[in-house]
VEXZA-916064 format. One record per residue (C-alpha): residue number from 1; x, y, z. Coordinates in nm, 2 decimals. Layout:
<lolums>
    nr       xx       yy       zz
   NUM        X        Y        Z
...
</lolums>
This chain:
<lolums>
    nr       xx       yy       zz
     1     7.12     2.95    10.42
     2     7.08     2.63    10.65
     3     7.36     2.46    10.75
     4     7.33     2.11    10.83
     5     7.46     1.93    11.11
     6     7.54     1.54    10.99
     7     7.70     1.22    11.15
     8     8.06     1.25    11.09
     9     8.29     0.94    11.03
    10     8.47     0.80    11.39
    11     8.69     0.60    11.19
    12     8.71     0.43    10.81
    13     8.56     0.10    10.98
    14     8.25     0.28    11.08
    15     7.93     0.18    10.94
    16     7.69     0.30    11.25
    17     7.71     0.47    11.54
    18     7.48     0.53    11.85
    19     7.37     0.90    11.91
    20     7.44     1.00    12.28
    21     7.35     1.38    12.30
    22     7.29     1.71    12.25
    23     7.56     1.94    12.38
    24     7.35     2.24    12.30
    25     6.94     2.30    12.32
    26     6.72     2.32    12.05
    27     6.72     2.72    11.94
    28     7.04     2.80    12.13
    29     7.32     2.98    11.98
    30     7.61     2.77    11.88
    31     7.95     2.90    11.77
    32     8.19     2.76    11.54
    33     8.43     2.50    11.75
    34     8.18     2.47    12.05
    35     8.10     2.14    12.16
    36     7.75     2.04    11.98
    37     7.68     1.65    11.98
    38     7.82     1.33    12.12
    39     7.83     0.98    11.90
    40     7.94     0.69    12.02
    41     8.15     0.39    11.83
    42     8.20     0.07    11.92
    43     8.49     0.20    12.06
    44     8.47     0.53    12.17
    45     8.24     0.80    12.27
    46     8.34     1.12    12.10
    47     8.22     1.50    12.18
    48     8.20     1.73    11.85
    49     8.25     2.06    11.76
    50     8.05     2.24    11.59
    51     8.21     2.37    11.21
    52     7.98     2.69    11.16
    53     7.81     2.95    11.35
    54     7.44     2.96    11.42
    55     7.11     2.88    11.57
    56     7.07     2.50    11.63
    57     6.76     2.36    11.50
    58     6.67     2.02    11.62
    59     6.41     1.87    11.37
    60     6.11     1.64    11.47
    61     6.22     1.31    11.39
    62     6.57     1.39    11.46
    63     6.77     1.07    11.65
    64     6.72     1.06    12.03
    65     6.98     0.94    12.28
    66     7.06     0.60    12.19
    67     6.92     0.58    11.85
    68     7.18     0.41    11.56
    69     7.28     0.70    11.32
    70     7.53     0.63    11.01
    71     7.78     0.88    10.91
    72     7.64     1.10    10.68
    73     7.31     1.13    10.80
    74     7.15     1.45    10.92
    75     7.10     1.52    11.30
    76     6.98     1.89    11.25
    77     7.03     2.25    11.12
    78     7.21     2.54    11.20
    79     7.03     2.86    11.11
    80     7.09     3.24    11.07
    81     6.85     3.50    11.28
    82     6.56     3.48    11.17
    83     6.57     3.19    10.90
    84     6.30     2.98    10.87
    85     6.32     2.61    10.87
    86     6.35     2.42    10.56
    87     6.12     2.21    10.48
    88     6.27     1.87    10.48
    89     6.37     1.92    10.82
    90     5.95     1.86    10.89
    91     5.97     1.50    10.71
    92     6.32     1.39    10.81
    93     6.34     1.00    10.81
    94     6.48     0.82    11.14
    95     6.72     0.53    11.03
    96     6.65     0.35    11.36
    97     6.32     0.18    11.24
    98     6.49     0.06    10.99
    99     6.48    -0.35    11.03
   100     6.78    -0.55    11.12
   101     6.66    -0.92    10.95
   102     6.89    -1.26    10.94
   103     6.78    -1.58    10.82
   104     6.58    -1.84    11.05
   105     6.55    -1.52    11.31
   106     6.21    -1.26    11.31
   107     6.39    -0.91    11.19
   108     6.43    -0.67    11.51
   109     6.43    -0.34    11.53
   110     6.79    -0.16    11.56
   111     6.67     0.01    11.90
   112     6.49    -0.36    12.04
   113     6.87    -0.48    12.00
   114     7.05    -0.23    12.18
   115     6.78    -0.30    12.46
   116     6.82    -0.65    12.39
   117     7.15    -0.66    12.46
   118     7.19    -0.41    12.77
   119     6.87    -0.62    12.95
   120     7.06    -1.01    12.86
   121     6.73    -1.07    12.66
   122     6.74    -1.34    12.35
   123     6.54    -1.20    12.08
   124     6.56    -1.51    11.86
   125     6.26    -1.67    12.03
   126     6.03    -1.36    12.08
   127     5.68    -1.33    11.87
   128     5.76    -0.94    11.76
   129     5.41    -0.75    11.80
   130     5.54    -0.52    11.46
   131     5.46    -0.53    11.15
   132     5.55    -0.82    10.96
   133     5.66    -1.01    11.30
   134     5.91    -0.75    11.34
   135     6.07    -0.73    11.74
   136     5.99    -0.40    11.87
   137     6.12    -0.22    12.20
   138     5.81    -0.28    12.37
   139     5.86    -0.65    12.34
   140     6.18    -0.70    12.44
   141     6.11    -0.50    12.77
   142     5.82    -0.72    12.82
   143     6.06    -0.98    12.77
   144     6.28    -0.91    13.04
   145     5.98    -0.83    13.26
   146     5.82    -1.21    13.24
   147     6.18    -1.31    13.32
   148     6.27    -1.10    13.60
   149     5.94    -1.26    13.76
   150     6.07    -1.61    13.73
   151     6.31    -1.73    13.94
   152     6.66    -1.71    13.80
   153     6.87    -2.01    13.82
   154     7.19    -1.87    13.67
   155     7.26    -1.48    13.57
   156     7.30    -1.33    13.23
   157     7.55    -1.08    13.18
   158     7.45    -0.89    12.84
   159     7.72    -0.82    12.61
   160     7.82    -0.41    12.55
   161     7.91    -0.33    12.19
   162     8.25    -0.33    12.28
   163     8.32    -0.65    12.42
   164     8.17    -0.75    12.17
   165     8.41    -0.61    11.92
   166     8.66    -0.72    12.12
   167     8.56    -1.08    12.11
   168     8.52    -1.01    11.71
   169     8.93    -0.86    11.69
   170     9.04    -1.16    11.94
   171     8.91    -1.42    11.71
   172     9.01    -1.20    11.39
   173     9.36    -1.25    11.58
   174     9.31    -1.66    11.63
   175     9.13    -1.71    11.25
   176     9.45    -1.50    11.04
   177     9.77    -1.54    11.23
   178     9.97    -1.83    11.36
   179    10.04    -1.74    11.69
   180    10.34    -1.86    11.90
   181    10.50    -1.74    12.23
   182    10.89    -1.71    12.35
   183    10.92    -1.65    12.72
   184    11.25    -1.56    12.84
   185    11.35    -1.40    13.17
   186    11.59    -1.07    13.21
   187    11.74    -0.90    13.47
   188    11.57    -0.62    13.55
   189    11.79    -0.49    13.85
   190    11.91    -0.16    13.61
   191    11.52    -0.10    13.48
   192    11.41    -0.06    13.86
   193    11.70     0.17    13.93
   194    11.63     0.41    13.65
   195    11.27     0.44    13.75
   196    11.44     0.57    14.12
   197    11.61     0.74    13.96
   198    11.33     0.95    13.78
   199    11.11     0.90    14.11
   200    11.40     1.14    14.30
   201    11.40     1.38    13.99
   202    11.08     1.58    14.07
   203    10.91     1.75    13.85
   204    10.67     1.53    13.59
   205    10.57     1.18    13.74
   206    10.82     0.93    13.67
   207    10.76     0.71    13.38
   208    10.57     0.35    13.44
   209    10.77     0.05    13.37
   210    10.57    -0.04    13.06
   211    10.72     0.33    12.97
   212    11.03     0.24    12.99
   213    11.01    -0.08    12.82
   214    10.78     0.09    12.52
   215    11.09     0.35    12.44
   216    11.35     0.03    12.46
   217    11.12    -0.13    12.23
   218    11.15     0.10    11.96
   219    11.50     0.06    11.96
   220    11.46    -0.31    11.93
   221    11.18    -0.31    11.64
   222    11.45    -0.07    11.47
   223    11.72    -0.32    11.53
   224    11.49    -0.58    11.39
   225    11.17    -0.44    11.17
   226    11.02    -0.71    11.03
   227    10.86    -0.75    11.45
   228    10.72    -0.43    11.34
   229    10.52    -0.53    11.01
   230    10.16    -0.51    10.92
   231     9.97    -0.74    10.70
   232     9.81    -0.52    10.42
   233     9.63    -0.77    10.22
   234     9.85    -1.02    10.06
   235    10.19    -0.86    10.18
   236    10.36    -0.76    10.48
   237    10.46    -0.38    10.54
   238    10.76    -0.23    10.68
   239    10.73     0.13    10.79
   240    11.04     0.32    10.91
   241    10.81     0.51    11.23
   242    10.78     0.29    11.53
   243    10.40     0.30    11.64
   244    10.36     0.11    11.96
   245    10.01     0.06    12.12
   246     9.96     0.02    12.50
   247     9.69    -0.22    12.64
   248     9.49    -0.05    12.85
   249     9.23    -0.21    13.11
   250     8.89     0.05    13.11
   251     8.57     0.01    13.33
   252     8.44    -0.07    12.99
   253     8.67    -0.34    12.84
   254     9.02    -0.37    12.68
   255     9.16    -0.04    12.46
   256     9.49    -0.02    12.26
   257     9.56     0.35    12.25
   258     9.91     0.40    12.03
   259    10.22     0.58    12.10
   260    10.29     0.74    11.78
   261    10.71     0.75    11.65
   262    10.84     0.64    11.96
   263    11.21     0.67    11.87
   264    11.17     1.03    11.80
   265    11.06     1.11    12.18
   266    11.23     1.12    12.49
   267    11.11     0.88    12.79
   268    10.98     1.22    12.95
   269    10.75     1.28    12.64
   270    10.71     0.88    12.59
   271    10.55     0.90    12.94
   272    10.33     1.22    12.92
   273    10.17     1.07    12.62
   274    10.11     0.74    12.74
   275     9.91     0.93    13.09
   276     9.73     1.11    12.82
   277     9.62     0.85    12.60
   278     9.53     0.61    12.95
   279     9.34     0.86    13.06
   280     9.14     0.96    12.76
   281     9.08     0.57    12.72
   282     8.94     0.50    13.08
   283     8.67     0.79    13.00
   284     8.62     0.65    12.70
   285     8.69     0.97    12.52
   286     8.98     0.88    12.31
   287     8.91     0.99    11.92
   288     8.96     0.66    11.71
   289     9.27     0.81    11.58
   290     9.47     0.73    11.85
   291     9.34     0.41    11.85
   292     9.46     0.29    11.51
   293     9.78     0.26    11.33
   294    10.02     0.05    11.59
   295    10.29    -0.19    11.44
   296    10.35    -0.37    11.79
   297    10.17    -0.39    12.14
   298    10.26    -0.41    12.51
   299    10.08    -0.54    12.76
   300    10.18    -0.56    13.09
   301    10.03    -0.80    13.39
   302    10.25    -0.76    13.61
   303    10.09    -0.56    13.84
   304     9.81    -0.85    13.91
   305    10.14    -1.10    13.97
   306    10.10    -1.23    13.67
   307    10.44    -1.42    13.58
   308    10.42    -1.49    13.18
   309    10.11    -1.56    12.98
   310    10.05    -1.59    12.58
   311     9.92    -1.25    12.46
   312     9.73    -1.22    12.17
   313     9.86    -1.02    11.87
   314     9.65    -0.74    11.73
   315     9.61    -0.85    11.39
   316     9.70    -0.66    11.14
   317    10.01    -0.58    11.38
   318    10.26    -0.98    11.37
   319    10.41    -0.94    11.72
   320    10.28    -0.84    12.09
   321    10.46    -0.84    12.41
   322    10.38    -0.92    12.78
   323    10.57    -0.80    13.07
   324    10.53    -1.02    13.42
   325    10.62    -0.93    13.73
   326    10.93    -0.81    13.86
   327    11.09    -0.99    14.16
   328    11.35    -1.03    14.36
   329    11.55    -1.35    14.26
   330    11.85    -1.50    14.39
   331    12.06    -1.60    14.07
   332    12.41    -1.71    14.01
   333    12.70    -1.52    13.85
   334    12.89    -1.63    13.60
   335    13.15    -1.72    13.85
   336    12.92    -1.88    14.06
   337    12.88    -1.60    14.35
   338    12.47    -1.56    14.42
   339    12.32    -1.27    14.41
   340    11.98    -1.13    14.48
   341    11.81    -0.94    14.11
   342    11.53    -0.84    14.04
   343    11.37    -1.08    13.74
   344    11.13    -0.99    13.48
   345    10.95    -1.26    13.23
   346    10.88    -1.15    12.89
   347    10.64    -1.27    12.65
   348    10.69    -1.26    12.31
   349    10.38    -1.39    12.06
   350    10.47    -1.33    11.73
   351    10.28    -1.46    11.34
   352    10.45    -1.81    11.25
   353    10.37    -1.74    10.93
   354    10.62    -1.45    10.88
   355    10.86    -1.44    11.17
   356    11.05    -1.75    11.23
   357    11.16    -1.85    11.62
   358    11.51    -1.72    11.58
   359    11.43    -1.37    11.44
   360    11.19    -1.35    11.71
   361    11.43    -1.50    11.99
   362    11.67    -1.25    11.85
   363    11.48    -0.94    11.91
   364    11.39    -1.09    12.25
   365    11.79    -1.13    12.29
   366    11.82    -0.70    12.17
   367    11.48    -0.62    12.42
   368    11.65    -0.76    12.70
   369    12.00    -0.62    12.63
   370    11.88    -0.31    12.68
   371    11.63    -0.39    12.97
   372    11.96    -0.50    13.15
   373    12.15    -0.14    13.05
   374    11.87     0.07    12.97
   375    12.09     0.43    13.04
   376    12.17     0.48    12.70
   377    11.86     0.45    12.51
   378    11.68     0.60    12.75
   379    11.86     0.89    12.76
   380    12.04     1.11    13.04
   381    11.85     1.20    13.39
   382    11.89     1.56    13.51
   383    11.83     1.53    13.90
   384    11.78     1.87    14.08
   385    11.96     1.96    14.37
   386    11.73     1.86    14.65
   387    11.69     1.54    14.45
   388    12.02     1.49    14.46
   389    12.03     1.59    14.81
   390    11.76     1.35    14.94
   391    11.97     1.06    14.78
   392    12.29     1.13    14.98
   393    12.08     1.16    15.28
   394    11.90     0.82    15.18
   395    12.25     0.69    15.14
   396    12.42     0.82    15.49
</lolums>
């Protein structure tokens, strides 16, 4: 009997995807869990495994590369030896001519406004050669054409479906929350030192300082939970596993992959996972999964010098945090002897709405507490022998 190979769902927020491949060729044996087909989201491009065994049948009419698919619909057959093909396969409808219309604008074509949109071309003014006015590929290429003939006095950048969801969540952010950022500076002379410390460990990499502050975190959010809520609707809630997300910058635009129960894993694992995640994010082959779920974000600048900033919460999350630079500083004891540290800025934005300024100010006061003795909640260092050697040689 013919199996059939359907769009499956990338994530619950999914109403259509772009079809990127075939993995396989049309009459080529396919076993169950072999790679088959690649979808794309608006966040993600995803490779899938096939669920059955069999001989792939790719229908005429089936979705090219690039076409809009929905989840649900059918991209081809499997087939035994020998098995013919059904019948429906012949007449299979393609969802991409279906027509995308909005009032005041000529209805385009789903395909013309994925072209639209890689080539920077405004289909709102274009006399669609289609049926019922309708803006067809053809004419948005010819579009482009007439303008890359004129001379350009400014450039268009198009807009890729995921910036484009990104601007969406970043004003999702600005219309439901009401946003406002603590900044407080913390000494991060013992932070530093640990990471040395793991750097002269061997073995693994050492964990990144956005590592180390996403495991004393957890501790914090623990310490004080309601930095850790989600909006659900009309209420707020509290969950006792500490989901952090990381913001990650990727050739294709900003990605929050998410640490998943934080205070259950050791900086070692905290670190492993994060490489993974970054990784799978920059390729752009991170399954949605991973990037759902968080109850608070870090995202550090420091690298780019950045000294504080006001980060924008990832609604439903009610808190985010930004780590600056770390420098050396010349600050004053408490008995007036100065001393050169090394100084962090933190910035905390957190919902108005929910967290008052001395809750938040408070976890700010527990984050950098342990940012300042961050030993214990990171947990012991085992450093080998020749580690340990290479220190007291460093220190002769």
């Amino acid at each position: 009997m013919a199996i059939e190979i359907t769009v499956p769902r990338l994530g619950w927020s999914m109403e259509e995807g772009v079809f990127s491949a075939w993995l396989k060729r049309d009459g080529e044996p396919v076993s169950a869990g072999e790679p088959l087909f690649a979808v794309e989201s608006d966040k993600v491009t995803m490779d899938f495994e096939s669920l059955d065994s069999g001989i792939l049948h790719i229908p005429s009419g089936a979705p090219l590369p690039g076409d809009a698919v929905t989840p649900g619909q059918r991209l081809g057959y499997l087939l035994a030896k020998g098995e013919a093909v059904p019948q429906a396969a012949a007449v299979a409808v393609v969802h991409v001519e279906t027509v995308a219309a909005q009032p005041g604008k000529a209805p385009v074509t789903p395909r013309a406004s994925r072209v639209a949109q890689q080539l920077g071309v405004d289909t709102y003014a274009l006399q669609g050669s289609g049926k019922g006015g309708r803006v067809r590929e053809k004419d948005v290429r010819e579009a482009f054409a007439r303008k890359a003939e004129a001379p350009a006095a400014v450039e268009s950048v198009p807009l890729t479906t995921l910036r484009r969801t990104i601007a969406a969540r970043m004003m999702r952010s600005r219309e439901n929350t009401a946003p406002v950022t603590l900044t407080r500076r913390v000494d991060a002379t013992e932070m530093v030192h640990l990471r040395k410390q793991w750097k002269l460990r061997g073995g693994a990499a050492a964990p990144s300082y956005t590592d180390i502050v996403t495991k004393l975190a957890a501790a914090a959010l623990q310490a004080h939970p309601l930095l850790a809520g989600r909006w659900e609707e009309d209420r707020i809630v509290l969950t006792k596993e500490i989901h952090i997300g990381i913001a990650v910058d990727t050739p294709h635009g900003l990605l929050v992959p998410v640490v998943r129960d934080v205070p259950s894993l050791t900086l070692e694992q905290v670190a492993a996972r994060s490489r993974e995640l970054i990784a799978a994010a920059q390729s752009r082959r991170i399954p949605a999964a991973d990037l759902e779920g968080g109850v608070f974000t870090i995202t550090n600048l420091g690298a780019f010098g950045v000294e504080a900033f006001t980060p924008m919460i990832q609604f439903p999350e009610t808190a985010v945090l930004g780590m600056g630079v770390i420098r050396w500083e010349v600050v004053a004891s408490g008995n007036g002897v100065l001393a050169t540290r090394e100084q962090m800025m933190l910035s905390l934005t957190f919902d108005h709405r929910l967290i008052d300024g001395a809750p938040a100010a408070r976890f700010l006061q527990t984050l950098a507490g342990l940012i300042e003795s961050p030993q214990e909640a990171c947990g012991p260092i085992e450093v080998t022998k020749a580690a340990r050697g290479r220190t007291e040689t460093r220190q002769a």
